[in-house]
C-alpha positions in Angstrom: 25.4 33.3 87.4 22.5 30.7 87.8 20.1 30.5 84.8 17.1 29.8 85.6 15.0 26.9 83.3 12.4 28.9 81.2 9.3 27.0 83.1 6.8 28.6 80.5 4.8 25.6 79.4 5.8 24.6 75.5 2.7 25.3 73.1 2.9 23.2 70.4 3.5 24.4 66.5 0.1 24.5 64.1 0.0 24.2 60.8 -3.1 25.5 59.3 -2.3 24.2 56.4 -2.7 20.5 56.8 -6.4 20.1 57.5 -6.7 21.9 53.6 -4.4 19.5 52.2 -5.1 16.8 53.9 -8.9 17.6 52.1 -7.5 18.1 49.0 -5.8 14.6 48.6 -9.1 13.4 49.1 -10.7 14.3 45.5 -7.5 13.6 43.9 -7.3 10.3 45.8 -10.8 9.3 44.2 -9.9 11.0 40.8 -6.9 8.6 40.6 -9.0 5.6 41.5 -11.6 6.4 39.0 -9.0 7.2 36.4 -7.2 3.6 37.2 -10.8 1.6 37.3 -12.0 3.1 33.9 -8.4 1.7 32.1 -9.1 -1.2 33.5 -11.9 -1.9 32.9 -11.7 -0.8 29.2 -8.6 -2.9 28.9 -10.0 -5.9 30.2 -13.7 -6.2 31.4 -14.8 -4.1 27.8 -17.1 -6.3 25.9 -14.6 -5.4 23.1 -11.6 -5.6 25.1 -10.3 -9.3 23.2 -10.0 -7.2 20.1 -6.5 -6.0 19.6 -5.3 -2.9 18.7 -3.0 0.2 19.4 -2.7 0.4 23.5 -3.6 4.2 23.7 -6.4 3.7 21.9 -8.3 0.8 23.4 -8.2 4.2 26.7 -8.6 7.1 25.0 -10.4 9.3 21.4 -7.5 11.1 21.8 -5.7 8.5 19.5 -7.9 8.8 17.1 -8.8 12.2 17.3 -4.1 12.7 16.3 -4.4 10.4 13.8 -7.6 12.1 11.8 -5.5 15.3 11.7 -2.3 14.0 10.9 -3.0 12.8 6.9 -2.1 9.4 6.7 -5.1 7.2 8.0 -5.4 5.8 4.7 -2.2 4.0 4.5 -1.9 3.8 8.6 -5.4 1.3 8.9 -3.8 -0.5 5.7 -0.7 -1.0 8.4 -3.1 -2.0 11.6 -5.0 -4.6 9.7 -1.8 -6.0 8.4 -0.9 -6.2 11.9 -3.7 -7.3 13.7 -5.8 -9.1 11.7 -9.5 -8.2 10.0 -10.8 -6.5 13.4 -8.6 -4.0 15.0 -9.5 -1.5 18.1 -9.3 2.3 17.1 -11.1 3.8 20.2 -12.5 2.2 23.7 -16.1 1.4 21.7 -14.9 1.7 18.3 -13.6 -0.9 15.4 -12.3 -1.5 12.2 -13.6 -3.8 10.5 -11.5 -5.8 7.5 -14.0 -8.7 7.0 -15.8 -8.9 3.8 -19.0 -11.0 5.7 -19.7 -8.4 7.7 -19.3 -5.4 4.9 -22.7 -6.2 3.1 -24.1 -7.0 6.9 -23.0 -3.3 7.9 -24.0 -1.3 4.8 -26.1 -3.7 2.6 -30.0 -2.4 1.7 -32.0 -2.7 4.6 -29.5 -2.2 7.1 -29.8 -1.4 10.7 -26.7 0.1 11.1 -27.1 3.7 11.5 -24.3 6.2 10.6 -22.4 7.5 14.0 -22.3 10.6 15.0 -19.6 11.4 13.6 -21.4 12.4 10.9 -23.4 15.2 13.0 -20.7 17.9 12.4 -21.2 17.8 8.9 -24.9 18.1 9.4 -24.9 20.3 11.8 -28.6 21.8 11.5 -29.5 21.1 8.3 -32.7 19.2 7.4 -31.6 17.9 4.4 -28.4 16.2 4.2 -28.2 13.0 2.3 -24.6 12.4 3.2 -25.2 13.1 6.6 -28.6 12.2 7.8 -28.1 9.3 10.4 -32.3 8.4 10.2 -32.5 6.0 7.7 -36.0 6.7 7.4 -35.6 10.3 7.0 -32.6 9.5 4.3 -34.6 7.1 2.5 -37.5 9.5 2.4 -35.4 12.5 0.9 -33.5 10.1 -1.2 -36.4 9.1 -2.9 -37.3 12.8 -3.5 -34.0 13.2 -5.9 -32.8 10.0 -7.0 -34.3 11.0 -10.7 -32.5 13.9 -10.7 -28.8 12.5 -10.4 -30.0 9.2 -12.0 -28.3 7.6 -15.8 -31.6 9.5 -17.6 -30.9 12.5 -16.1 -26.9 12.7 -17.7 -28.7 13.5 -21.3 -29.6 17.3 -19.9 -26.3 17.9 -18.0 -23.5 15.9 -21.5 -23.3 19.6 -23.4 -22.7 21.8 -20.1 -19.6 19.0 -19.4 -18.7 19.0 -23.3 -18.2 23.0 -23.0 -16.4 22.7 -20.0 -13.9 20.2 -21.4 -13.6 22.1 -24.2 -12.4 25.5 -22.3 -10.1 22.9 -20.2 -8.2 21.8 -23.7 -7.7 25.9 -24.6 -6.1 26.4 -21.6 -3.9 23.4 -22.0 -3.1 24.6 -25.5 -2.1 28.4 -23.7 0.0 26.9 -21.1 2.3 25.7 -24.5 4.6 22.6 -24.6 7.4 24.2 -22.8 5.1 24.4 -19.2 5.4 22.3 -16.6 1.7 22.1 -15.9 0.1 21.2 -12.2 -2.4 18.9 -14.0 -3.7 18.0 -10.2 -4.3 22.2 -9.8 -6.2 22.0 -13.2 -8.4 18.9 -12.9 -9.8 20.4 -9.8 -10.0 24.1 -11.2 -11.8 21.8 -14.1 -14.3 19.6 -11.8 -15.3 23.1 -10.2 -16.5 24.9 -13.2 -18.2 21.6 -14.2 -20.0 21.6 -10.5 -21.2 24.9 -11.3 -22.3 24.2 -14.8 -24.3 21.4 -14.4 -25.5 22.7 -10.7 -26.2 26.3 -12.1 -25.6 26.5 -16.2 -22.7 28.6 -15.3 -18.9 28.2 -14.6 -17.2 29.8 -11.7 -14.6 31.4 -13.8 -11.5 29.5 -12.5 -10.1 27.3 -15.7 -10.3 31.0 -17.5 -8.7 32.9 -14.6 -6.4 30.0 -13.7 -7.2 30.3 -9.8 -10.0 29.1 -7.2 -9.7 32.2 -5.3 -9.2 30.7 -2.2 -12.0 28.2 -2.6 -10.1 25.2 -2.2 -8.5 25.6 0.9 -11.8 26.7 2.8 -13.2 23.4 1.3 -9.8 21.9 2.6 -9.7 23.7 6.3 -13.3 22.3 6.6 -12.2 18.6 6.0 -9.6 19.0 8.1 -11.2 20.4 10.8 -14.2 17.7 10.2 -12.1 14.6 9.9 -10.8 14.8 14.2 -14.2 17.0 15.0 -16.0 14.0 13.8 -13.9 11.9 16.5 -15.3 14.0 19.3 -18.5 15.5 18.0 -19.8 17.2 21.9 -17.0 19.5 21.2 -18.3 21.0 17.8 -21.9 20.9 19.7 -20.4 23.7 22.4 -18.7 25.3 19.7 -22.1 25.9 17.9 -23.6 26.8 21.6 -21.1 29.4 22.5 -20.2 30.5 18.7 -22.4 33.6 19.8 -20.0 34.4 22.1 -17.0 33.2 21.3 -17.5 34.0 17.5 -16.9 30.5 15.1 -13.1 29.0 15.5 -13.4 25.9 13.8 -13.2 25.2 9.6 -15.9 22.6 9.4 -19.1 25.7 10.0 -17.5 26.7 5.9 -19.8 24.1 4.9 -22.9 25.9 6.6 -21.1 29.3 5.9 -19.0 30.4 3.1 -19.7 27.5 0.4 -23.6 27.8 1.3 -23.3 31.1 0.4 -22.2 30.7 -2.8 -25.0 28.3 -3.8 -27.5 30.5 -2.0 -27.1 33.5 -4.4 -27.4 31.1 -7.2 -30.3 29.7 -6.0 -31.8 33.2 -4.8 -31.3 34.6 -8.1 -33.1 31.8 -10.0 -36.1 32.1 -7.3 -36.3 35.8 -7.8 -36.4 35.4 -12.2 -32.4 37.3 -12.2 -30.4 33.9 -14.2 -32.3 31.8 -16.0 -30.4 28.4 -17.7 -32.3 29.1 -20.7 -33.3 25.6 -22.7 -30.9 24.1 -20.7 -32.1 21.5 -17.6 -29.5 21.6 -14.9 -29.7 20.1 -11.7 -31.0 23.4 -9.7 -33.8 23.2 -12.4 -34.7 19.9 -11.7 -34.8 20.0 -8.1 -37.0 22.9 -8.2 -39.1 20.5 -10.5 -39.5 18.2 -7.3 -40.1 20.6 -4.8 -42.9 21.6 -6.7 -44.5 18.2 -8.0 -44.3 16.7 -4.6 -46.5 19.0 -2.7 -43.7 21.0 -1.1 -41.8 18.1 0.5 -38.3 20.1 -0.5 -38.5 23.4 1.7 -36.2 26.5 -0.3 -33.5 25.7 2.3 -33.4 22.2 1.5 -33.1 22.6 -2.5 -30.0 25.3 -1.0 -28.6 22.3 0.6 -28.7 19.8 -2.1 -27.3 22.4 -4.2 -24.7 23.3 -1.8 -23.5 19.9 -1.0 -22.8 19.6 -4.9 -20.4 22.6 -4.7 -18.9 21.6 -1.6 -17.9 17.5 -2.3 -18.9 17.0 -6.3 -15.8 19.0 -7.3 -13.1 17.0 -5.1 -14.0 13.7 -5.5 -14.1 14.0 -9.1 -10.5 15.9 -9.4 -9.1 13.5 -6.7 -10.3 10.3 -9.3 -9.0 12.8 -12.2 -5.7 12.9 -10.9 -5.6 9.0 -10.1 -6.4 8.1 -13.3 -4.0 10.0 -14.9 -1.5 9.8 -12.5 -1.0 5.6 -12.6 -1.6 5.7 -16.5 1.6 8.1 -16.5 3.5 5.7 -14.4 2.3 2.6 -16.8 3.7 3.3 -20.5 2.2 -0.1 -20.8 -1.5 0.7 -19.7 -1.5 4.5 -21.4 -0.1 2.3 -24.9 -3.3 0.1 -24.9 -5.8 3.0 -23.8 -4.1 4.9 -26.6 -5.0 2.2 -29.0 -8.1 1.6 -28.0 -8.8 5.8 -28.6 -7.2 5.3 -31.9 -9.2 2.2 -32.7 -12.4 3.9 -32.1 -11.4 6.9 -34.1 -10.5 4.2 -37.5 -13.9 3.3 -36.8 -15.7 6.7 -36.1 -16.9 5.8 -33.1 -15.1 8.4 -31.7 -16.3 12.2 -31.2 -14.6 15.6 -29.7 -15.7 16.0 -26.9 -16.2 12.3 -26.5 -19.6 11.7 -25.9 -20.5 9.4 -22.7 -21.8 6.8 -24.7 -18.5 6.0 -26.8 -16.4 5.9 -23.2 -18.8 3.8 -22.1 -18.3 1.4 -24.9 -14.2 1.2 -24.2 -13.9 -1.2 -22.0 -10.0 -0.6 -21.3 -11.1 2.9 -20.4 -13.5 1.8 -18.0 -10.5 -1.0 -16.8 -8.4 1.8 -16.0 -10.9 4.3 -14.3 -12.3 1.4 -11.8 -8.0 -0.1 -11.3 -7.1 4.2 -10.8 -9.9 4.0 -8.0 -9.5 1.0 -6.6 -6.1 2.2 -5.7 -6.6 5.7 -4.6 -10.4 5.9 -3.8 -11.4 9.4 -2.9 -12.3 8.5 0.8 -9.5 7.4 2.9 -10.8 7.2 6.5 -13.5 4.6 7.8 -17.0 5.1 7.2 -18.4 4.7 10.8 -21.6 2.9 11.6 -23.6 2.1 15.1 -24.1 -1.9 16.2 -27.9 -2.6 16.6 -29.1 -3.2 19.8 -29.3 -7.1 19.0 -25.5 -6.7 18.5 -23.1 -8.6 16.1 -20.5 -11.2 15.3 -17.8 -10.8 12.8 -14.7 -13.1 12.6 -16.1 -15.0 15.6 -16.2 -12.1 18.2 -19.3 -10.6 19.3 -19.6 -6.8 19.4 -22.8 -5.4 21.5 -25.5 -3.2 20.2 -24.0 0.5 20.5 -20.3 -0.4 19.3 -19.1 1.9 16.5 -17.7 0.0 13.6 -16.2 0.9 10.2 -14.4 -0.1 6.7 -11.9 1.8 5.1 -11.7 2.0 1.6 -8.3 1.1 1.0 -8.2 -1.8 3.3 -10.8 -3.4 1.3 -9.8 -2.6 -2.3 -6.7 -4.1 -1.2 -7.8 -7.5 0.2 -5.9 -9.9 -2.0 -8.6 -12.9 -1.6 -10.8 -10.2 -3.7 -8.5 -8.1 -6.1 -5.9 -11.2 -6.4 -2.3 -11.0 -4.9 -0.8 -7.7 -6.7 -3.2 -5.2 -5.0 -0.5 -2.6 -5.0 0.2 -3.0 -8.9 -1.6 -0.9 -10.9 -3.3 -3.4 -13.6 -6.4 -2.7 -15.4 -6.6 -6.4 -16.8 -8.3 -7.4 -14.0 -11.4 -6.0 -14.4 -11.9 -7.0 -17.9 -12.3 -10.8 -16.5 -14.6 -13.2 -17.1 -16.0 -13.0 -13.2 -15.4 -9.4 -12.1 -18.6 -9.6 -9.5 -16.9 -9.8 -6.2 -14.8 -6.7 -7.3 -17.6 -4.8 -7.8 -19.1 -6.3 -4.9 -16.5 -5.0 -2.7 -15.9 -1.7 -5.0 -16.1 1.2 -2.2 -14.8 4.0 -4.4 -18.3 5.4 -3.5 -19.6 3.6 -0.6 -22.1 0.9 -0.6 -25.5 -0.1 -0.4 -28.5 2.2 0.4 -25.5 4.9 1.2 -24.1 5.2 -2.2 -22.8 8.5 -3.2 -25.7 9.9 -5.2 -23.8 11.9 -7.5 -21.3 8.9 -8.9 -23.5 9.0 -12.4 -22.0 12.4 -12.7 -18.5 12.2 -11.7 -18.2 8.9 -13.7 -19.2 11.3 -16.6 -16.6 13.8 -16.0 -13.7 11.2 -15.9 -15.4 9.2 -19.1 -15.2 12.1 -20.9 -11.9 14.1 -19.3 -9.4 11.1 -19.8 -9.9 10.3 -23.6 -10.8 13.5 -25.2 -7.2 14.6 -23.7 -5.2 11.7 -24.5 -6.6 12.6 -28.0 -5.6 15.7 -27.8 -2.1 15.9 -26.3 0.7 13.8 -25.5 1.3 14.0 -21.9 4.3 12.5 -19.7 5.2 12.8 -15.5 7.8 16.2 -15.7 10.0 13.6 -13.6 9.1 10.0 -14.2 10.7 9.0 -10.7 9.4 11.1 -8.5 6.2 10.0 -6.4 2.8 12.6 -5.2 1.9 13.8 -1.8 -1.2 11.9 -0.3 -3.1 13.9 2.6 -6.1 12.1 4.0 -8.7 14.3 5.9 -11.8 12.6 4.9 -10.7 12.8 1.4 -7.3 11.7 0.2 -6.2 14.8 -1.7 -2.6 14.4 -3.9 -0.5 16.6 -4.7 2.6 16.4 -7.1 1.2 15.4 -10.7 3.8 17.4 -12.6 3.2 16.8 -16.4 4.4 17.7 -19.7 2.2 18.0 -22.7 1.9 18.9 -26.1 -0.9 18.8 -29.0 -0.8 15.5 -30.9 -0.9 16.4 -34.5 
C-alpha cells in the first residue's frame, strides 16, 4: 500500500503571545536601568556620596524609616559614629553630624538652617506650633508672643500648684507601704501629668489619686511611635491626611491633633465660656489668654488650644523620663545618693530647707543641680537626631562640603558623650564634673533640651519639677533599686522612654 506524501503546504505555528511580552520587557527593561542608574549615581556621583555610612542607606529611607521604629536609635548612632567617624550617612541626602564646629553653625541664634520636614507630621495644620514650625520667622514671631509666660518670673505663679502636687505624690507613696514594690517610673509620669494639668489648668487629671492614666500614655506613646518613621517619609502622612475622609485615620501620630487636643480643648472651652475659673491662682492657660488679649489678637482661640495642648501632650514625658534618670543613676551610685543626702541634711541643720522644697533652696544645692544635669547628660529625653536643612550656600563640616538642601542632624547622646567635651568616662555616671572650675563647654554642648533659638520653651518648668521632686523625696523616704543588678528597658521613638525602675521605699523617721 503506497502512501502518498501529505503535499499540503506546512503553515507555520503563531504565538500570539510574544509580540505582548516582547512589549512588556520593554518598561521593565527601562525600569531596571533606572533603578541601576539611581544606585549609582547615589553611591558614587552624590555630592554626599564620600561620606560613609550603612550601604542600604546611602540607596534608600527605607533604612531609616526600620530603624525609627525599631527603639534603639539612641544607642545605634552612638555605634555609627564610633564607627565611622563625626559624619556618617543615614539616608541618600541625609547626615549625622558628630562635630562640635558645626553644632552652634546648625542650631546657634540666627541660624539659617531650617527644621526638615520631618517635622511637618507633627504640625500637621496647626498655625501655631513652636516645636514644629519650620519658618523661623513665623517661630520667632510666635515665640516672642509667649516667652514671658514660660520664662524664670513666671515660676513664682505656677511653685504652690507643683508644691500640692508633690505633696499628693508623697501620700500615695506612704499608701503603697514599705512592703510594695513600687514602679517609681509608672508614678513619676502619673506625677509629671497631674502637674501638666495643674499648672496648664489649676487642676490635676486625677491619675496619682486613681493610680492609672487611663490609657493616656500609650495614645501619647502610639503617636511617637508612629511620628518617629512617619517623620522619615512625611508624603506618606500628607495622603493619609488627603484620603483620611475615605479611608477613615490609620496612623497614631493624628492623637496629637485628635484625642490629646481634645482634652485641652474642654479645658480651654470651659474657661472661655466662665464654667472653671483658677481662682487667685495664675496658670499658664491664664496667662496666655493675657497675651492674646494685650497683643491685639495675634493668638487666635485655636492657637492658645495649641500651646495649651502641646503642654499636655510633651511637658509630661520629658519631665517623668528626666525623673526617672535621676533617680535611677543616683540608685545605682550609693556614692552619689550619700553626698546628695548630706547635702539635704546639711541644709536642713541650717534651715535652709522647706517641705515641699521650695525652687529657690534646690537651686542653691549645687550637688543636686550636679546630679540632675550628669542624670541628663546620660539619658537626655530625646534620642533621635534633630534634623535640619543645608542653606542654599551650602556647608563644610570636618572638611567635606555638603550642598544647600542636604538634611543634617545631632543626636543627643552622641554629643553628651564626646569625651574631648565631658572628659573620658562619658558612660560613668559622675556628678563631680559639673561642679568644676570651667564647666562652659558642657553647657555649651548640653542638648538635654536642644539648642539655640530652638530651645524647649518649657525647660524652666520641668527643671522645677525635678528641683523640687528629687529632694523633697529623698527627705522623705529611703528608697533602694528592688534588685540592685538588674538594668531598665530603653525604647527610643522620639523620646527615649525606660522602663524597669523597680524600687523599695520607706518613710525616713
Amino acid at each position: 500500500m503506497n502512501v502518498l506524501p501529505n503535499l499540503s503546504p506546512e503553515i507555520p505555528s503563531h504565538d500570539s503571545t510574544t509580540p505582548i511580552i516582547h512589549f512588556l520587557t520593554i518598561p521593565t527593561s527601562l525600569l531596571s536601568l533606572s533603578l541601576l542608574f539611581y544606585i549609582l549615581y547615589t553611591r558614587f556621583l552624590n555630592p554626599i556620596s564620600r561620606i560613609p555610612g550603612p550601604f542600604w542607606a546611602s540607596i534608600s529611607r527605607l533604612w531609616l524609616v526600620r530603624r525609627s521604629d525599631k527603639g534603639h536609635m539612641h544607642r545605634e548612632f552612638i555605634d555609627l559614629h564610633t564607627k565611622y567617624g563625626k559624619l556618617v550617612r543615614i539616608a541618600p541626602n541625609e547626615v549625622s553630624v558628630a562635630d562640635l564646629d558645626a553644632i552652634l553653625k546648625i542650631y546657634g541664634a540666627g541660624t539659617k538652617f531650617m527644621k526638615s520636614d520631618w517635622y511637618s507630621v507633627w504640625q500637621g495644620h496647626r498655625t501655631f506650633d513652636l516645636f514644629a514650625e519650620r519658618n523661623e520667622i513665623i517661630h520667632g514671631a510666635q515665640r516672642r508672643l509667649v516667652n514671658n509666660v514660660y520664662s524664670m518670673s513666671s515660676l513664682k505663679d505656677f511653685e504652690s500648684g507643683v508644691d500640692s502636687v508633690v505633696e499628693r505624690f508623697m501620700q500615695c507613696m506612704v499608701r503603697l507601704g514599705s512592703e510594695t514594690t513600687v514602679d517609681m517610673g509608672k508614678w513619676m509620669q502619673l506625677f509629671a501629668f497631674d502637674v501638666i494639668g495643674e499648672i496648664t489648668f489649676s487642676k490635676t487629671f486625677g491619675f496619682l489619686e486613681n493610680g492609672t492614666d487611663g490609657g493616656a500614655f500609650q495614645q501619647i506613646e502610639n503617636a511617637l511611635r508612629s511620628a518617629s518613621w512617619v517623620g522619615q517619609v512625611p508624603w506618606l502622612y500628607w495622603v493619609h491626611d488627603y484620603l483620611t475622609p475615605i479611608i477613615g485615620s490609620h496612623l497614631a501620630i493624628t492623637a496629637r491633633h485628635g484625642t490629646i487636643r481634645q482634652i485641652a480643648a474642654r479645658e480651654v472651652t470651659s474657661r472661655k465660656e466662665g464654667k472653671q475659673h483658677p481662682g487667685e491662682k495664675r496658670d499658664l492657660l491664664a496667662k496666655l489668654f493675657d497675651v492674646q488679649n494685650k497683643k491685639d489678637k495675634q493668638m487666635s482661640d485655636n492657637d492658645v488650644l495649641s500651646m495649651a495642648a502641646s503642654n499636655v501632650f510633651a511637658g509630661s514625658d520629658t519631665t517623668a523620663i528626666s525623673l526617672r534618670s535621676i533617680i535611677y543613676y543616683l540608685l545605682k551610685s550609693h556614692e552619689c545618693l550619700s553626698k546628695l543626702r548630706d547635702e539635704i541634711e546639711d541644709r536642713k541643720c541650717q534651715g535652709r530647707l522647706s517641705d515641699p522644697v521650695r525652687l529657690e533652696e534646690a537651686n542653691d544645692m549645687p550637688y543636686l543641680q550636679a546630679c540632675m544635669y550628669e542624670a541628663l547628660r546620660l539619658h537626655p529625653a530625646v534620642g533621635m537626631n534633630l534634623p535640619r536643612v543645608v542653606p542654599k550656600e551650602g556647608i563644610v563640616i570636618d572638611g567635606c562640603f555638603l550642598p544647600g538642601g542636604t538634611t543634617v542632624g545631632v543626636n543627643p547622646w552622641v554629643v553628651h558623650r564626646d569625651p574631648s567635651v565631658f572628659g573620658d568616662d562619658v558612660e560613668a555616671f559622675r556628678p563631680e564634673r559639673w561642679l568644676a572650675e570651667k564647666t562652659g563647654d558642657m553647657k555649651r554642648y548640653f542638648f538635654a533640651f536642644g539648642g539655640g533659638a530652638r530651645l524647649c520653651i518649657g525647660k524652666n518648668i520641668s527643671w522645677m519639677e525635678m528641683s523640687k521632686m528629687i529632694p523633697t523625696l529623698l527627705n522623705r523616704f529611703e528608697i533602694q533599686l528592688a534588685e540592685p543588678d538588674a538594668n531598665w528597658k530603653e525604647t527610643c521613638w522620639w523620646f527615649v522612654k525606660q522602663e524597669g525602675v523597680m524600687v523599695k521605699l520607706r518613710p525616713r523617721s
